[in-house]
VOPAGU-2260 file (C-alpha; in pm, 1 decimal, decimal comma):
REM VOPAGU-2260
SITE   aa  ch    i         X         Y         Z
SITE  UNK   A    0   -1129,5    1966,2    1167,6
SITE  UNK   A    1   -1253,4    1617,1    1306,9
SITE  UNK   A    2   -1128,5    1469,0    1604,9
SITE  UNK   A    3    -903,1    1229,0    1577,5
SITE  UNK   A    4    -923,6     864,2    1664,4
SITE  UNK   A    5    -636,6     633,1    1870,5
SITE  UNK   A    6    -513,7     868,9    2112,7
SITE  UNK   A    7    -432,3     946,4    2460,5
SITE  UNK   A    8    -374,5    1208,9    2725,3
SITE  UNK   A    9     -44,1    1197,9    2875,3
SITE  UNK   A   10     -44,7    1475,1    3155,9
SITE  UNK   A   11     -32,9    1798,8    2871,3
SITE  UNK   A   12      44,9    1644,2    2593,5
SITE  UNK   A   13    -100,0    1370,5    2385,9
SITE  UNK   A   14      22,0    1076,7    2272,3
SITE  UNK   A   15    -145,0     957,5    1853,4
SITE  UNK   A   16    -140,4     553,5    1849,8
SITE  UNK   A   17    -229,7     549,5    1480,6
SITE  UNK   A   18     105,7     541,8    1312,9
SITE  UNK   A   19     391,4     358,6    1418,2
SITE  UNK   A   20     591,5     708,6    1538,4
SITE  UNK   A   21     321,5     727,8    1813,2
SITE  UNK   A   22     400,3    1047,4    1861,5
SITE  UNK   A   23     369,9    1296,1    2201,0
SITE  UNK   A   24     206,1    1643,9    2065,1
SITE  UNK   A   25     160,5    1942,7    2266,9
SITE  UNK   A   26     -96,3    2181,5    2293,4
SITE  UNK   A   27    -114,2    2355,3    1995,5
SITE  UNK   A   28     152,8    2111,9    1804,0
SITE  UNK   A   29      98,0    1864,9    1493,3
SITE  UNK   A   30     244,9    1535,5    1481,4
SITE  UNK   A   31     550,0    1413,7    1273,4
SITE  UNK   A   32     267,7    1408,4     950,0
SITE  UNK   A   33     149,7    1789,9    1001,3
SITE  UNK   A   34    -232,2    1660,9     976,1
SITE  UNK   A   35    -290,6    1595,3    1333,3
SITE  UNK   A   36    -287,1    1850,2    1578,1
SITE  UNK   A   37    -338,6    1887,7    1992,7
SITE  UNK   A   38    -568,2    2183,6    2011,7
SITE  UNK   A   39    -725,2    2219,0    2357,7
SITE  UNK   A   40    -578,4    1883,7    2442,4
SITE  UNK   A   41    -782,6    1747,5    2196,3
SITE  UNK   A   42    -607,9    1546,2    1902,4
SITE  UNK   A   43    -767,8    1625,0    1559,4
SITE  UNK   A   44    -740,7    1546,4    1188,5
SITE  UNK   A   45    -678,6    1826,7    1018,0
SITE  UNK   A   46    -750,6    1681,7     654,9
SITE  UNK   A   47   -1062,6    1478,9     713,3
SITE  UNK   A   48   -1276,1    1455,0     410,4
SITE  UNK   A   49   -1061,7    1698,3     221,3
SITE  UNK   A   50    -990,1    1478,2    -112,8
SITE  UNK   A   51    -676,7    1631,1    -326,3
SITE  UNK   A   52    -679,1    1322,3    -592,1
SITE  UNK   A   53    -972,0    1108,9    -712,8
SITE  UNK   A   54    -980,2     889,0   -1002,9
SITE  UNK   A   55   -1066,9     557,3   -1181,5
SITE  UNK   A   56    -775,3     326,5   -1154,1
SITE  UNK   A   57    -743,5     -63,9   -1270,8
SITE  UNK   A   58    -700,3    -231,8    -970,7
SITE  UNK   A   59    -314,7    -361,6   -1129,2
SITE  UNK   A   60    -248,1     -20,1   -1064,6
SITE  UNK   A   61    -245,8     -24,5    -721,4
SITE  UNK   A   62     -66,3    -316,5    -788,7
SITE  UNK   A   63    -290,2    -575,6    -712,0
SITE  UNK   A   64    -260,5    -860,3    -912,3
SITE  UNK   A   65    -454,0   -1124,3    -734,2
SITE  UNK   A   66    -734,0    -922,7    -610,4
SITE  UNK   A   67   -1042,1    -928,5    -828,1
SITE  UNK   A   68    -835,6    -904,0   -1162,6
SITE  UNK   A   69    -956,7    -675,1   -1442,0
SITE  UNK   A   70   -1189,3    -465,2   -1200,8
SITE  UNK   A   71   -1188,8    -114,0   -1134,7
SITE  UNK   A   72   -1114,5      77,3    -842,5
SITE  UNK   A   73   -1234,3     441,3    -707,2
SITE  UNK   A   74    -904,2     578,7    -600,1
SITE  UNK   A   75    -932,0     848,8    -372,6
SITE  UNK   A   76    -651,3    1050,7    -123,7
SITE  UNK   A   77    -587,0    1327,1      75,3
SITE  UNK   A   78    -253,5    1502,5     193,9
SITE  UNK   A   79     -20,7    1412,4     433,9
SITE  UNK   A   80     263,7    1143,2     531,7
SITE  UNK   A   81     473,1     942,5     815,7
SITE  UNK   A   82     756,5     913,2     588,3
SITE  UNK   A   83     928,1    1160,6     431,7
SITE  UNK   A   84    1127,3     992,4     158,9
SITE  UNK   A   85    1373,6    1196,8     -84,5
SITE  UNK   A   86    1257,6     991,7    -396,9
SITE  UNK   A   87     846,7    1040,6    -323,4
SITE  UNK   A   88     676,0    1063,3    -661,3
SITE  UNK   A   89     348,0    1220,2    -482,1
SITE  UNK   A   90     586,8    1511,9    -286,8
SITE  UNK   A   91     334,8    1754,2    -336,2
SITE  UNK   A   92      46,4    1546,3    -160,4
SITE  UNK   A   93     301,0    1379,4     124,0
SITE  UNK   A   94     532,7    1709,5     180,0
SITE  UNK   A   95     230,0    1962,3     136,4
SITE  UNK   A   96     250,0    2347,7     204,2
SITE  UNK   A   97     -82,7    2439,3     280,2
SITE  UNK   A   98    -363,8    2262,7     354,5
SITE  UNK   A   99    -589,5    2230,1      53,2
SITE  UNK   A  100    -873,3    1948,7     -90,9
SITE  UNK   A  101   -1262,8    1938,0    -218,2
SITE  UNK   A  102   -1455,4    1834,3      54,7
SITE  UNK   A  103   -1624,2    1533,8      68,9
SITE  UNK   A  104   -1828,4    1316,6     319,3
SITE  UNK   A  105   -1823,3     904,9     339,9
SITE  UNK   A  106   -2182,7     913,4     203,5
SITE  UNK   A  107   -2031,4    1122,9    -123,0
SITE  UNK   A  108   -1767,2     875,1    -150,4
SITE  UNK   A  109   -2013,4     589,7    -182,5
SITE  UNK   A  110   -2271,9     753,2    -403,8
SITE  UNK   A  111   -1976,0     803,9    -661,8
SITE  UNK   A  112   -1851,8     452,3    -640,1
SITE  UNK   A  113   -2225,7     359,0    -681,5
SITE  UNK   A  114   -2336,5     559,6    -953,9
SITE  UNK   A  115   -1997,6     460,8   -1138,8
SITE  UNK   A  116   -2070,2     109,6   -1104,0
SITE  UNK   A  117   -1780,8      74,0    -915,6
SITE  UNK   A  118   -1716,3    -205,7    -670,2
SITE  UNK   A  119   -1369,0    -107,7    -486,2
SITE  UNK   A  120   -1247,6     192,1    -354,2
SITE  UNK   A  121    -885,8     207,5    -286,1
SITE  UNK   A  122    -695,7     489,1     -40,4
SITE  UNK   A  123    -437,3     548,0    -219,3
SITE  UNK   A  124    -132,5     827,2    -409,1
SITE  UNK   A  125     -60,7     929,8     -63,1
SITE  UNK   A  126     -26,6     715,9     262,9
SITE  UNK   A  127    -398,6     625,9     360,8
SITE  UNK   A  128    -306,1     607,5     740,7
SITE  UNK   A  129    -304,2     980,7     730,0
SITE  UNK   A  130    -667,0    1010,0     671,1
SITE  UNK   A  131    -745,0     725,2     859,3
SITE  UNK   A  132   -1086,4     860,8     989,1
SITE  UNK   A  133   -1184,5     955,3     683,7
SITE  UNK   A  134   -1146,7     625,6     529,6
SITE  UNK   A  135   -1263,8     440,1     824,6
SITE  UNK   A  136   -1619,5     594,4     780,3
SITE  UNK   A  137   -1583,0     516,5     421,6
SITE  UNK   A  138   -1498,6     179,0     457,8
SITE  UNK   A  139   -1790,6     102,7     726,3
SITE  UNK   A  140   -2037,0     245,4     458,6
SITE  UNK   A  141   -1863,3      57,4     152,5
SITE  UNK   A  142   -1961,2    -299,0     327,4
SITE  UNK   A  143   -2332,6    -228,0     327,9
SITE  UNK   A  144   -2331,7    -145,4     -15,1
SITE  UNK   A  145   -2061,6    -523,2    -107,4
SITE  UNK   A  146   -1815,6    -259,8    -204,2
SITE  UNK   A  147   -1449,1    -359,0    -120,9
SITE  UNK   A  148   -1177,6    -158,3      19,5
SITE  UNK   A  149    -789,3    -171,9     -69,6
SITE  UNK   A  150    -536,9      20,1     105,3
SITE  UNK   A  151    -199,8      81,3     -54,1
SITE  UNK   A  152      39,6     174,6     238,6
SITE  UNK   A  153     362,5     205,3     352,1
SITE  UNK   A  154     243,0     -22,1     672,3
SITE  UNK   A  155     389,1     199,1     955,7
SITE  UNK   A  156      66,7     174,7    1159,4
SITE  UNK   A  157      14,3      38,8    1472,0
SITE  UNK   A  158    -157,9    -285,5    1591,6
SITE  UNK   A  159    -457,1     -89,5    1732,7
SITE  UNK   A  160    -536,6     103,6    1411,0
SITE  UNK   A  161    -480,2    -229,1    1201,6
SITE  UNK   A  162    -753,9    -380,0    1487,8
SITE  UNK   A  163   -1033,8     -77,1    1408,9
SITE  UNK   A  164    -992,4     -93,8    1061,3
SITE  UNK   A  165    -954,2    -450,9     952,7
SITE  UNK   A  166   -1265,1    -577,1     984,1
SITE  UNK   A  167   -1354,1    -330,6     694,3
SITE  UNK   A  168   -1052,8    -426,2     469,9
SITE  UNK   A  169   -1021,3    -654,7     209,6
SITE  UNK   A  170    -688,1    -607,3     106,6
SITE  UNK   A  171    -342,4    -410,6     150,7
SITE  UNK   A  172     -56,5    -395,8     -52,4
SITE  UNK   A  173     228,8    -313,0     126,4
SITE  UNK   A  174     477,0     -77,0     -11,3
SITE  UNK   A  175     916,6    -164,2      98,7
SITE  UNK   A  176    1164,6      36,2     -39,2
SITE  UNK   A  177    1526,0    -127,7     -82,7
SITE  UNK   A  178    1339,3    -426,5      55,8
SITE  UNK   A  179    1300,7    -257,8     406,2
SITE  UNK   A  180    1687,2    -208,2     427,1
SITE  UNK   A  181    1696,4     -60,3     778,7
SITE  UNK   A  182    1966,8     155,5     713,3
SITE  UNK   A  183    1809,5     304,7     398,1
SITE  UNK   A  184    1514,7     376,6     588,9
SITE  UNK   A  185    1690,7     585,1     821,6
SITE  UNK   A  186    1898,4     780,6     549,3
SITE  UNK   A  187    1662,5     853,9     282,9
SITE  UNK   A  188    1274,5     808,3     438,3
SITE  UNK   A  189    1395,9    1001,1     841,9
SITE  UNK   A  190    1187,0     613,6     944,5
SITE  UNK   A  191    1370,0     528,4    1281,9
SITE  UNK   A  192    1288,1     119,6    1253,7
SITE  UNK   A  193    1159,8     -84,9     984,0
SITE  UNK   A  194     979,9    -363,8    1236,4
SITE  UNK   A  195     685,4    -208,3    1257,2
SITE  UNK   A  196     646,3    -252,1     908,3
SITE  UNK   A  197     647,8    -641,0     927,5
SITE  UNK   A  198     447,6    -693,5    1267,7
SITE  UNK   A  199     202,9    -486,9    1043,5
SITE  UNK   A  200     220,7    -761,4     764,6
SITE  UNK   A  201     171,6   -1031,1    1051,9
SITE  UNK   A  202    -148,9    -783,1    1187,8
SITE  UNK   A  203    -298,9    -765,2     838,3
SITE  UNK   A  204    -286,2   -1162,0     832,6
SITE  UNK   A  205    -425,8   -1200,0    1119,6
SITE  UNK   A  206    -729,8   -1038,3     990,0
SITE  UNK   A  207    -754,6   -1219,0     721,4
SITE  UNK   A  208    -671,8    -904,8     472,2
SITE  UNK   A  209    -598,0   -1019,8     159,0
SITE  UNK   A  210    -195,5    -935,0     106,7
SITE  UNK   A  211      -8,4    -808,1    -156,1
SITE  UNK   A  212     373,1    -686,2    -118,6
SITE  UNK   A  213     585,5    -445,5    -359,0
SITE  UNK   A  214     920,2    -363,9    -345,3
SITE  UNK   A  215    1089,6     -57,4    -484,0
SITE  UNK   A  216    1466,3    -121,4    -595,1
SITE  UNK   A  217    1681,5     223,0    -653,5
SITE  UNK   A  218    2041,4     165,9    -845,9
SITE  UNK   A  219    2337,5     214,6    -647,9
SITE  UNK   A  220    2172,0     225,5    -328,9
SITE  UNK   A  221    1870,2      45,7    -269,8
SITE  UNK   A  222    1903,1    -261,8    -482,6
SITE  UNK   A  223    2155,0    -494,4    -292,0
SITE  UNK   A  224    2014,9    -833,1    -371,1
SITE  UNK   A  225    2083,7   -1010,3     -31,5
SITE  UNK   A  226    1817,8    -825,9     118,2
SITE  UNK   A  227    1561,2    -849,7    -160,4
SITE  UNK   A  228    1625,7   -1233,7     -90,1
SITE  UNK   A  229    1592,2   -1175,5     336,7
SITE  UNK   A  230    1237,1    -991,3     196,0
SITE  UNK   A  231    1122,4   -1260,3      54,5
SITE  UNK   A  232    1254,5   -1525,8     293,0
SITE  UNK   A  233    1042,1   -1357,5     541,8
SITE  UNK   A  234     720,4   -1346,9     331,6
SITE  UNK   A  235     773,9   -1704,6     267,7
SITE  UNK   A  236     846,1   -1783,5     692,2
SITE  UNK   A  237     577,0   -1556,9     828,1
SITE  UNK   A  238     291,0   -1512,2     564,8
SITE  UNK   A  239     279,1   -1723,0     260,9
SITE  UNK   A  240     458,9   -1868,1     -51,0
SITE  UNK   A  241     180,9   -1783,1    -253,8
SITE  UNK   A  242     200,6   -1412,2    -170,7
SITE  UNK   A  243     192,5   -1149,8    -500,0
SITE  UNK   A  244     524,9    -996,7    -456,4
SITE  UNK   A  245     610,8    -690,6    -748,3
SITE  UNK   A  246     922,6    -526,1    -815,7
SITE  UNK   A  247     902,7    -207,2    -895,9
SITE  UNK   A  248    1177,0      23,5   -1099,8
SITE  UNK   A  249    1293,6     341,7    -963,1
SITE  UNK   A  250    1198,9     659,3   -1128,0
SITE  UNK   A  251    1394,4     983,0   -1082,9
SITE  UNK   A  252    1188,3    1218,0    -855,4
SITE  UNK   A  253    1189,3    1494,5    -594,4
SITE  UNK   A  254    1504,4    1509,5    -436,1
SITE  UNK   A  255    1695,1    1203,7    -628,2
SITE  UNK   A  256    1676,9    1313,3    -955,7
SITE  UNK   A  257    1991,4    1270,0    -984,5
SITE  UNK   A  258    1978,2     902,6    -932,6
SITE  UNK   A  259    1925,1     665,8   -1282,8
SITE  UNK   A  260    1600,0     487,5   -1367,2
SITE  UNK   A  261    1623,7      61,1   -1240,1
SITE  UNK   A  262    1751,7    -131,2   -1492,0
SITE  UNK   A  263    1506,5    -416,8   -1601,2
SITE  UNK   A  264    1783,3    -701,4   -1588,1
SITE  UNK   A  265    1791,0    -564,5   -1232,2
SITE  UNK   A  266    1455,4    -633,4   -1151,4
SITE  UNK   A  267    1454,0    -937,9   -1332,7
SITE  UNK   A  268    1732,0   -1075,3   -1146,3
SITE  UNK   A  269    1564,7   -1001,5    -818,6
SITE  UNK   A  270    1187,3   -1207,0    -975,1
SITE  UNK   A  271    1401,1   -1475,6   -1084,4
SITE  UNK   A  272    1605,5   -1502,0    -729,6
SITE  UNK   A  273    1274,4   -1443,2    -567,4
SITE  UNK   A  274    1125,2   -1743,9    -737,4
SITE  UNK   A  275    1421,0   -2013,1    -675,3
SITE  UNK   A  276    1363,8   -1912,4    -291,6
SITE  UNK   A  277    1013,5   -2023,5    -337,0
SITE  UNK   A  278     769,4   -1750,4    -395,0
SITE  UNK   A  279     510,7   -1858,2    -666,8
SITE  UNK   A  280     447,0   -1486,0    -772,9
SITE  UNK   A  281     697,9   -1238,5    -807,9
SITE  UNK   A  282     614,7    -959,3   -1075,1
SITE  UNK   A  283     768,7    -659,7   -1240,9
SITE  UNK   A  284     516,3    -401,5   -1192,1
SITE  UNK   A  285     604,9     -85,0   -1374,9
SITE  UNK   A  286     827,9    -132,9   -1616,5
SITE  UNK   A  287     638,4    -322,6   -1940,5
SITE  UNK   A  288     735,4    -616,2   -2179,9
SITE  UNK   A  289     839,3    -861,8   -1890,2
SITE  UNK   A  290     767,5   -1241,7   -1860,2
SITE  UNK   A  291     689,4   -1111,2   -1512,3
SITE  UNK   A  292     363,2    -940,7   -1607,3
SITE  UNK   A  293     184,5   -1286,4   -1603,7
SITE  UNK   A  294      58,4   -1500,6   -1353,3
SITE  UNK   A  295     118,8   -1853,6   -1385,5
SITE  UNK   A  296      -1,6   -2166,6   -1258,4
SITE  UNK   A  297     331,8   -2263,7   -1015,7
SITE  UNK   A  298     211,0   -2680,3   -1043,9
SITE  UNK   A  299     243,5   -2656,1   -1465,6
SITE  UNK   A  300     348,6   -2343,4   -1558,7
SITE  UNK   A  301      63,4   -2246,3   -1790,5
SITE  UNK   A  302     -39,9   -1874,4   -1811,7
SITE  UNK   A  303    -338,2   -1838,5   -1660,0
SITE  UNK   A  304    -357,0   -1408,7   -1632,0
SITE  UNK   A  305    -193,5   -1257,6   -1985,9
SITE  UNK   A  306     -89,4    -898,0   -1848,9
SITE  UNK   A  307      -0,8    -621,4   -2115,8
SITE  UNK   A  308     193,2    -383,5   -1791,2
SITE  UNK   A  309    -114,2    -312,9   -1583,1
SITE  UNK   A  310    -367,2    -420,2   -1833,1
SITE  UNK   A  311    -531,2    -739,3   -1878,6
SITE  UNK   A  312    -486,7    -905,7   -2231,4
SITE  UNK   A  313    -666,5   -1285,9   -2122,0
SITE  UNK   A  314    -803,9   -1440,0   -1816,0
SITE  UNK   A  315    -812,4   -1791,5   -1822,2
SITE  UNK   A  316    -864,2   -1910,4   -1460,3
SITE  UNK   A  317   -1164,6   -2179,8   -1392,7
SITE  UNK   A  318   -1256,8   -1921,7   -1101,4
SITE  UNK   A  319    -905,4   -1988,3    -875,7
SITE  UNK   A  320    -786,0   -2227,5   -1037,0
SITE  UNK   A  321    -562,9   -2332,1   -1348,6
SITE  UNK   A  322    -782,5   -2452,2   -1660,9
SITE  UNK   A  323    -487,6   -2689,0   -1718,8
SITE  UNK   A  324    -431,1   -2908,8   -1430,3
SITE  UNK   A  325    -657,8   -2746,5   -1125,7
SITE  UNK   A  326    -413,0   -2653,0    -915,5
SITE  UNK   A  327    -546,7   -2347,1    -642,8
SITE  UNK   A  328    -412,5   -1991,3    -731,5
SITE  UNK   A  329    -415,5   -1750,9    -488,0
SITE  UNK   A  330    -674,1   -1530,6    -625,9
SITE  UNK   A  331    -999,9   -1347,3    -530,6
SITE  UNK   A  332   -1262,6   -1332,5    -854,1
């Protein structure tokens, strides 16, 4: 066990300020994520440095479109989650049984990224808040060595644990599901409110974190297109037109197996509404042979990043910009 960070005493319980839950834990109790536990009125991660999934991802995967296209990512996790949704793909990570993982320290993390040649590390397959410690040593490390960090998250954290971490982030993408329908949070995921989730967003541009947003659209209950279009009206309001936004297709898994795979027309309906509204960059991330795999220049319309699903066919960028008529794309190289 390591103890925790972003906590206080309240009388004999303790009150965790890393997730957006902040839950009050009593001696000998775990939070609403099992991986933090009040032991001696002490709050400690129980899952620090235990890895369960490590691998070599392209960084589309994650997805990131924008961020440093074509490069590779370390992708490392551990167990544990703030959500519990009935359609998780990685149940068996987020809805563990026993604790379990190799053990690792930061400096092992870097030395692998290092002697791999490998320039980003993203926390990832599970929610990354959950072994926030863990990754906040990492991350420290990572900038001495120009090694970037990405985390892919569900964005229920809090302002303060945005505020320790940021500085050490490069970029987020944040996961919705049903485009952060409140009520479908509340059904399916057991998340009481879905505004922590956007004064997260705000948080993460505040710090300058580079931002990415995906959206996962289930048939017959998660894909009403009025709020895929409030999604993106907000993006466009509060962060930025030019924000990747990728629409992901649903997958039967876990408990909603039962529940049909997204239709592409679907989720080309929602890139094409998502586009008249004004974002430059709405995708279709993981369902292949789209015209929303590629990035293109919003001034002319030339393809400037040829995408084969998460794979990169042709970049033809003159650094961020289009080769064609110079207009600014809003992309790190």
């Amino acid at each position: 066990m390591q103890e925790a960070m972003l906590w206080l005493k309240e009388g004999k319980k303790i009150r965790c300020e890393l997730c957006a839950r902040r839950c009050l834990i009593p001696e000998g109790g775990e939070g609403f994520c099992r991986v933090r536990l009040n032991k001696n009125n002490v709050l400690y991660s129980l899952n620090y440095g235990k890895i369960v999934s490590m691998d070599l991802d392209p960084i589309e995967k994650k997805p990131l479109y924008h961020f440093y296209p074509g490069s590779s990512t370390l992708s490392i996790s551990s167990f544990g989650c703030n959500f519990k949704c009935q359609f998780c793909i990685n149940w068996e990570l987020s809805h563990f049984k026993k604790i379990t993982g190799k053990e690792y320290t930061p400096e092992d993390i870097i030395k692998i990224a290092n002697d791999k040649g490998i320039k980003i590390i993203a926390y990832t397959y599970s929610e990354p808040t959950m072994f926030f410690e863990f990754a906040y040593r990492v991350s420290r490390i990572a900038k001495r060595y120009n090694i970037k960090n990405v985390f892919v998250t569900n964005g229920y954290m809090t302002s303060e644990a945005i505020k320790k971490i940021g500085k050490y982030l490069d970029a987020v993408t944040v996961d919705f599901k049903a485009s952060g329908n409140p009520e479908f949070y509340k059904k399916y995921m057991e998340v009481p409110d879905v505004q922590p989730i956007f004064d997260a967003l705000k948080n993460f541009n505040k710090h300058r974190v580079f931002i990415e947003v995906s959206n996962l659209i289930i048939p017959m209950i998660g894909d009403n297109p009025d709020d895929n279009k409030k999604l993106v009206e907000w993006i466009i309001e509060n962060l930025d037109s030019s924000i990747p936004y990728h629409l992901l297709g649903f997958q039967p898994s876990y408990c909603m197996t039962n529940v049909p795979a997204t239709n592409l027309d679907v989720l080309e309906q929602f890139a094409s509404d998502a586009k008249t509204i004004g974002l430059r960059y709405p995708y279709i991330g993981n369902i292949w042979g789209s015209k929303f795999e590629n990035t293109y220049c919003y001034n002319c319309g030339q393809t400037v990043i040829e995408r084969t699903g998460i794979f990169i066919n042709d970049i033809s960028l003159d650094k961020d910009r289009c080769p064609n008529c110079g207009f600014k794309i809003n992309v790190i190289r």
